[in-house]
N, C-alpha and C positions, 0 to 999 in steps of 0.2 A: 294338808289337814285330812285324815280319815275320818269318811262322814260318820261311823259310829261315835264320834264322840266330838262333845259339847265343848265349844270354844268361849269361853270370858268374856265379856264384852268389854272395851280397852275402855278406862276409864278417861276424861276429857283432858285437854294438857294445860297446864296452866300457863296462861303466856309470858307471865314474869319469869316462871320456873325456866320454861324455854328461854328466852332470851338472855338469863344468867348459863346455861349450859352451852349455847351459842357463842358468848363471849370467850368461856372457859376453853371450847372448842378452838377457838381463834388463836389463843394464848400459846395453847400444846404446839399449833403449827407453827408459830411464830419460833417457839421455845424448841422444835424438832428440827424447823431450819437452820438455826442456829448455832447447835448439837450438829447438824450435819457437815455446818459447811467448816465450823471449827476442827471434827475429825479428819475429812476429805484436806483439810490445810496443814492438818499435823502432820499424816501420810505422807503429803507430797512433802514436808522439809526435810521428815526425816530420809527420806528414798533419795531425796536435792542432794543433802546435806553428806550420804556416805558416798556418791556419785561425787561430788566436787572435793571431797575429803581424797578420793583415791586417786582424782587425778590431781590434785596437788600432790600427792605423792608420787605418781607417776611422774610428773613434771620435775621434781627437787632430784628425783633418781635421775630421770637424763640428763639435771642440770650437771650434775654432779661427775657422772660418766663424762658429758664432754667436759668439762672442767679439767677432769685428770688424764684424759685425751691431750689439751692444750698445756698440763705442766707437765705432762709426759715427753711432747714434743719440743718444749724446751730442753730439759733436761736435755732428750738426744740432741742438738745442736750445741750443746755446750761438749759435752763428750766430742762429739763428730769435730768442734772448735780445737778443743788438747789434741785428737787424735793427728790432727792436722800439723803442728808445733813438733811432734816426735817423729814423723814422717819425714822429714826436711833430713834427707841424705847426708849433707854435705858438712850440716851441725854435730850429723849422728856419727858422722865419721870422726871430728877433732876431734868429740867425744873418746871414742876408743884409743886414738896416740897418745890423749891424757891418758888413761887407765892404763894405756903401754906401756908408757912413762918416754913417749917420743917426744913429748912437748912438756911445759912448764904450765902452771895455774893462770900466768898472765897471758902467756901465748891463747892458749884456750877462751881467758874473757876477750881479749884483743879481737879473736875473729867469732867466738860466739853472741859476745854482746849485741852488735848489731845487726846481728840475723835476730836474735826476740824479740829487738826492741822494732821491728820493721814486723815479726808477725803481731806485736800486739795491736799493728794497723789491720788485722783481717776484719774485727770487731768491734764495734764502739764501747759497748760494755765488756770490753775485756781487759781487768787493769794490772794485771800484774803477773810475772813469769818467775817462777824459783825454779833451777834444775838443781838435781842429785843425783850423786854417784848412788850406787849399788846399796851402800852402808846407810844412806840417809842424808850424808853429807853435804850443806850447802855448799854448790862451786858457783853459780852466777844467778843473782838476781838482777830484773830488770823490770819498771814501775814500783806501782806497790810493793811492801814489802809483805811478806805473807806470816801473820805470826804459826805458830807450831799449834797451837789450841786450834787452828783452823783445816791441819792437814786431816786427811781422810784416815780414816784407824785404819782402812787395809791398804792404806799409799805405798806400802812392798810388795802388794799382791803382783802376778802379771797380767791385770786385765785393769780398767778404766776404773774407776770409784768415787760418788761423789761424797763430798762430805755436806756437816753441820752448817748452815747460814751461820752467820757470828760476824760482830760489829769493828769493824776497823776506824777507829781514830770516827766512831760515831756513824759510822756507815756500814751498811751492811752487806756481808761482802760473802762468797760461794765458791769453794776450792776444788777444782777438779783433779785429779792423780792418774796419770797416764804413763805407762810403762816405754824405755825408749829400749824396742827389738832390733836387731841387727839383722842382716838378710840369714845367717844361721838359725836365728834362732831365739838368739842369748839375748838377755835383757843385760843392759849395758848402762842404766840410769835411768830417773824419775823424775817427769815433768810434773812440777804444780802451776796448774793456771789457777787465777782469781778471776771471778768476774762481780760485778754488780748484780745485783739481785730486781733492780727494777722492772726487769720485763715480766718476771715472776710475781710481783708485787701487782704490778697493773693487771694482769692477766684474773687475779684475784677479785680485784678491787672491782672488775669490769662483771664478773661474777655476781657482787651483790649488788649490783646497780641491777642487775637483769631482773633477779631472785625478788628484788624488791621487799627485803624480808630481814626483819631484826634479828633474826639470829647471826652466830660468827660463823664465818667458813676460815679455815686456816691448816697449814699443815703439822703433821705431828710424826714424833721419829721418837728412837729411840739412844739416849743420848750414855753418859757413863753414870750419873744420878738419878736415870732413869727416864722418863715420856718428857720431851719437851715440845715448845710449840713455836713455830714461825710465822711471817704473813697473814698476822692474823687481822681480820676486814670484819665489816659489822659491829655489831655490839659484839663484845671482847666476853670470853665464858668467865663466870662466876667463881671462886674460889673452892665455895662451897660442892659443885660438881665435876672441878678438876677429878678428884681420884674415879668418876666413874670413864672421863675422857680416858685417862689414864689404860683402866682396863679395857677401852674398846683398840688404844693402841696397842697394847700388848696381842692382843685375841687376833686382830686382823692381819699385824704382821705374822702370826704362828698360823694364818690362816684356817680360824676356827669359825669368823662370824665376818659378815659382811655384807654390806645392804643400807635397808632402812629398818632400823628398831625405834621402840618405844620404853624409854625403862622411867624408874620413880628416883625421882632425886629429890634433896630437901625440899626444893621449890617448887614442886608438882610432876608431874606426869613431863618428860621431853622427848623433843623428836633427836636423834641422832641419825646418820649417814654418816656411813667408812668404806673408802675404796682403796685399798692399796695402792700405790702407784709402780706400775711397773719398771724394771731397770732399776731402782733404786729403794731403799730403807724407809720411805717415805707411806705416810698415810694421809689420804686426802679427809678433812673432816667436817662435816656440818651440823653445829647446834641451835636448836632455838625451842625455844618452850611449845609444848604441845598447844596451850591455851593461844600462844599468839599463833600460830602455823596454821592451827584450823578457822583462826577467825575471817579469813575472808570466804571459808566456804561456809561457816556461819549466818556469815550477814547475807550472803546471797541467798542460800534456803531459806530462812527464817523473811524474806524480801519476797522470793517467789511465793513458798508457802501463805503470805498471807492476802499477795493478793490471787493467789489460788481461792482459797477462804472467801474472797469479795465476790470473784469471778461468780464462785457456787453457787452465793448467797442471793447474788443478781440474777442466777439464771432459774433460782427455784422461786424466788418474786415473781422472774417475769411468768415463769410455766405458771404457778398459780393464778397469777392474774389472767392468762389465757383462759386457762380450766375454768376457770368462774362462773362464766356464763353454765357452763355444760353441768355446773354442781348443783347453782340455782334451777335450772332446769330439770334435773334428777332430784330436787329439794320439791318442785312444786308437782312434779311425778307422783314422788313417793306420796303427798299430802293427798293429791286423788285417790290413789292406791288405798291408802288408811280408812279413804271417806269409802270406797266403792266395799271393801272390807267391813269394814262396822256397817253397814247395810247389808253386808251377802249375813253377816255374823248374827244381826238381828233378824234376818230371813229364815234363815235355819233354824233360831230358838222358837219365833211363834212356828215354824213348821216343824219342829220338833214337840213343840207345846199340843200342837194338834195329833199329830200322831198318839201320843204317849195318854191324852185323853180321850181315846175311843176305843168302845170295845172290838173293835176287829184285828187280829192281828195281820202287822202291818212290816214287810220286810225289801229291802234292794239285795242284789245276789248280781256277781259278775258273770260273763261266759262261759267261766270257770267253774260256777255254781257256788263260788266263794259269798257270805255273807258281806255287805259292807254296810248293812243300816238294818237292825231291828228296832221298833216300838216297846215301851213299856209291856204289854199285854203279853208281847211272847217273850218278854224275860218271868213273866208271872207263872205262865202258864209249863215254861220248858224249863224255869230253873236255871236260867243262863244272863249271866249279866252281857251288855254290851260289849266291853272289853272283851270278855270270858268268849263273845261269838262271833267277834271280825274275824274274818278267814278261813272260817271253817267250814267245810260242807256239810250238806243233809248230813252224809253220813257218819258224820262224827255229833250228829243230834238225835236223832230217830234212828231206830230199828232201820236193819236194812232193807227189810221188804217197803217199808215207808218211805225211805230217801231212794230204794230204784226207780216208787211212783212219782214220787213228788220231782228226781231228775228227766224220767221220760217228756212228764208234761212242760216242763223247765226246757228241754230241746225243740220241744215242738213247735212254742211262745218263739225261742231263737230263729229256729227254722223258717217260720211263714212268716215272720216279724209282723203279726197281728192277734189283736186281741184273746185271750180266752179266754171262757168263764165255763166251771164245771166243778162237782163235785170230788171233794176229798175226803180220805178220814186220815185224821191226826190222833198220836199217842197222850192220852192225858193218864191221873195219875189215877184215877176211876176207869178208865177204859177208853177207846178210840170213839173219839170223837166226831161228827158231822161236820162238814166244813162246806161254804159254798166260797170259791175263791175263782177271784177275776186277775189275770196275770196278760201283762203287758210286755211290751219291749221299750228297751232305753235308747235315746239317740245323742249321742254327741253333739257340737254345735256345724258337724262336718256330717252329720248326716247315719255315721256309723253308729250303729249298736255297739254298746259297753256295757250290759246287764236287760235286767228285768226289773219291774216293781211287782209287788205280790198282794193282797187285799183278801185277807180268808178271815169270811164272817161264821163264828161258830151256832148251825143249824140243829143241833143235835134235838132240842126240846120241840122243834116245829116237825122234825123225822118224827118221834115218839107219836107225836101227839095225830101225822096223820097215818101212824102205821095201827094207833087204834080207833082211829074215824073207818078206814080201813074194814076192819075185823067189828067192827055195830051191826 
């Protein structure tokens, strides 16, 4: 507060008034706790929730890599299986006296039969052997029979090829096409092996037990009607998002997309996963609806997140309840403070009251020579209100001959830090006036000076009177 100016006196507090703003007070904290620990809960589900979100995605991508790791390595054991079948010298040899025409079709089953029927013992899932000449032509079968819907479309080629899974007599069966080379060179005939598809199936099946997860995992190829699907485990894909399956088999075997995507299907938002499978036509593929694949990182955030929320809740209870004491304490502070306040408040107005009714002019002034308290009398007298004379020095009041006397003596008062009383003359608006002023020094409660007080009682009519006692 600047002691030039007059402070209100605080009126008294009404204690209903208080004690409804107190409550109201309680309410807010209650209502900001609560606000707090609700947002602090939301933060953490959502941070939870994209956190467990990407590692379930991380998780379904490695699942899925080793997945097509484990039908990769079958597949090569079935090939490595045929490779093995057209190897055998001794078959590969009758082979050629047939095509020589050194031997006859019976001669050739005679001693080739039971060389296939003795390798279909390399395998347990391996059930059936068809060889071909050059042309295509079956010369011996041995197990199963192998229909022609099941051979590999590039079973002429000269390298290994597997074909379409497709059902035999209700079972489902896997043709491998291996080419029979001669030490020249020359391809000389065409092994089809059959196998069972079971270990493919389990290998699968073992998949969505891990994954724990309703969507399908199955394989997808490309067939003569276009994208078809095999082994397929979990919930079986919906009719309605075939044609998007569709397109991600086309894309991944053209090697244009491959991963994990997110696209819109009638049924909402789904998660896909395609990986090629290497060595072969095959696409490994994983569907399940976006809504069910995110819900276990769902329920876990939205599980942490709230008792995050409780945690807060509990812990700004208990800090308040701590604080309490230390508030009531700062409450019964501040109530002294108010009271010691409206006393200094009501101190100042009677000594302000006194000031401003006497005729002497009555002023404080800092170190500085800065004004920080005039009287009534010398706003009357100087034309200066209060406000209008905090901070100012002499000589921004009085002539400067006036404010260099009125400063000299003002250092002297500093100087000796004791009393002075002596004659002035001040500017009025008739002429300079007589002044008898008693000027002091101020003490801090530390003993320092921080100003002066001023007391100049105007003499002028008691000068006149004995300048002509005087001159009688």
């Amino acid at each position: 507060m600047q002691l030039s100016e007059k402070t209100p006196s605080t009126p008294p507090i009404d204690p209903l008034l208080a004690g409804k703003r107190l409550k109201q007070l309680r309410l807010r904290v209650v209502l900001g706790m609560l606000i707090t620990s609700i947002l602090i809960g939301t933060v953490a589900t959502l941070l939870l929730y994209r956190s467990q979100a990407e590692q379930l995605e991380t998780a379904i991508l490695f699942e899925v890599a080793l997945q097509k790791t484990a039908i990769k390595s079958e597949i090569s054991r079935l090939k490595n299986l045929a490779a093995q079948i057209t190897s055998r010298s001794r078959i590969r040899q009758e082979l050629e006296k047939y095509q020589n025409g050194l031997i006859g079709l019976d001669a050739l089953n005679a001693f080739t039969r039971p060389k296939l029927a003795d390798a279909l013992r390399l395998a347990p899932d391996m059930v059936g052997i068809s060889r071909l000449d050059n042309d295509g032509r079956l010369l011996i079968e041995v197990g199963e029979v192998i229909p022609k819907s099941l051979r590999p479309v590039d079973f002429h080629a000269d390298s290994i090829h597997l074909g379409m899974p497709g059902l035999v007599d209700g079972r489902q069966r896997l043709v491998v096409s291996a080419p029979i080379i001669n030490p020249k060179g020359d391809k000389v005939g065409i092994d089809l092996v059959a196998f069972d598809t079971n270990r493919i199936s389990d290998t699968i099946q073992d998949f969505t037990r891990r994954q724990q997860s309703r969507g399908s995992v199955q394989i997808g190829a490309l067939g003569p009607a276009g994208a078809e699907y095999y082994f397929a485990s979990g919930e079986a894909e919906k009719s309605d998002i075939r044609g998007f399956l569709d397109s991600e088999v086309h894309e991944t075997l053209a090697g244009a997309i491959e991963g994990l995507h997110i696209v819109e299907t009638p049924q909402g938002n789904s998660i896909i996963v395609h990986q090629k499978i290497d060595d072969s036509a095959w696409v490994l593929l994983f569907f399940d609806q976006a809504n069910d694949f995110y819900a276990p990182a769902r329920t876990h955030a939205a599980y942490v997140g709230f008792s995050v929320s409780i945690l807060v809740l509990i812990g700004i209870f208990l800090t308040l309840r701590l604080v309490r004491p230390l508030v009531d304490h700062i409450s019964l502070e501040n109530d002294r403070n108010r009271k010691l306040l409206d006393k200094v408040q009501v101190s100042e107005e009677r000594l302000q009251s006194i000031l401003d009714n006497t005729s002497s002019v009555i002023y404080l002034k800092d170190c500085d020579g800065k004004y920080l308290l005039i009287n009534r009398r010398f706003e009357e007298l100087f034309h200066l209100s209060r406000e209008e004379n905090f901070g100012k020095t002499d000589y921004e009041v009085f002539p400067k001959e006036t404010a260099d006397a009125f400063r000299a003596v003002d250092n002297k008062v500093l100087e000796t830090e004791e009393l002075l009383e002596l004659d002035e003359l001040a500017p009025h608006d008739d002429g300079n006036h007589d002044y008898l002023s008693i000027k002091f020094p101020l003490h801090d409660v530390t003993g320092k000076i921080y100003g002066l007080c001023g007391i100049s009682t105007d003499i002028t009519a008691r000068k006149r009177l004995e300048h002509v006692n005087n001159f009688a």
